[in-house]
C-alpha positions as CSV (number, residue, x, y, z in Angstrom):
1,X,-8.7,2.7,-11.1
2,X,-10.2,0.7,-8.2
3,X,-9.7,0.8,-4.3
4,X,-7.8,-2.2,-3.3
5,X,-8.4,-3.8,0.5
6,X,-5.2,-4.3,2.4
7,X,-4.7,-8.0,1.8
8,X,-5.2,-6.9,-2.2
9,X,-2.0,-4.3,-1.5
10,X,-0.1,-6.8,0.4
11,X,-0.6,-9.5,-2.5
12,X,0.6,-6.8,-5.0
13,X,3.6,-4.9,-2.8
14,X,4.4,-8.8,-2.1
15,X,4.6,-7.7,1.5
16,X,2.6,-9.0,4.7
17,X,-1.1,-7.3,5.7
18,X,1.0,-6.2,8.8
19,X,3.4,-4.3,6.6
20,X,0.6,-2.6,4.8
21,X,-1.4,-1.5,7.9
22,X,2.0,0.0,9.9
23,X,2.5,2.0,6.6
24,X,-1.1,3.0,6.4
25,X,-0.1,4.0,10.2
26,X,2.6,6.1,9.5
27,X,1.1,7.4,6.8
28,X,3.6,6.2,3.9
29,X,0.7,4.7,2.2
30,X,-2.9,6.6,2.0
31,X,-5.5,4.9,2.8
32,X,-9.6,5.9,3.2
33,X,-11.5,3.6,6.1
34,X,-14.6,2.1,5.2
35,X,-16.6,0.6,7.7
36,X,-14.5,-1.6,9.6
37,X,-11.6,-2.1,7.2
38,X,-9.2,0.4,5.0
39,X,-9.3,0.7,1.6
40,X,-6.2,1.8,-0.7
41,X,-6.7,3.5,-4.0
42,X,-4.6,1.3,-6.4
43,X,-2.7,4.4,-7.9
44,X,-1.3,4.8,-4.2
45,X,-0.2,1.0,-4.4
46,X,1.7,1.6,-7.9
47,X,3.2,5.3,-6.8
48,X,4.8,2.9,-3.8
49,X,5.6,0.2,-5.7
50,X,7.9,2.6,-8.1
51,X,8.8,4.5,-4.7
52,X,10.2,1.1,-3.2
53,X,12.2,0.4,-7.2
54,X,13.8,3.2,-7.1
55,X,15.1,2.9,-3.9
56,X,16.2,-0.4,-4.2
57,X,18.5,0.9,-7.6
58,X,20.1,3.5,-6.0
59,X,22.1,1.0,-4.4
């Protein structure tokens, strides 16, 4: 597995770049920084993704 830039995650979550950076904020989603920009492994982006499904099923 790869690390993903933010506007990969957004594209794949099907969420905004904002949406990934204020969950890189509050540390929901991991994220390394490189350089000048984040990078997000793409197992992180699937472990949220089935986070986010089984959320939505409970209800």
């Amino acid at each position: 597995m790869k690390n993903i830039s933010i506007k990969e995650a957004a594209k794949k979550l099907g969420k905004s770049e904002s949406w990934i950076r204020k969950k890189i904020r509050s540390n929901e989603l991991k994220a390394k920084k490189e350089g000048d920009s984040y990078r997000i492994h793409q197992k992180e982006i699937e472990q949220y993704k089935d986070k986010i499904k089984s959320e939505i099923d409970r209800f």
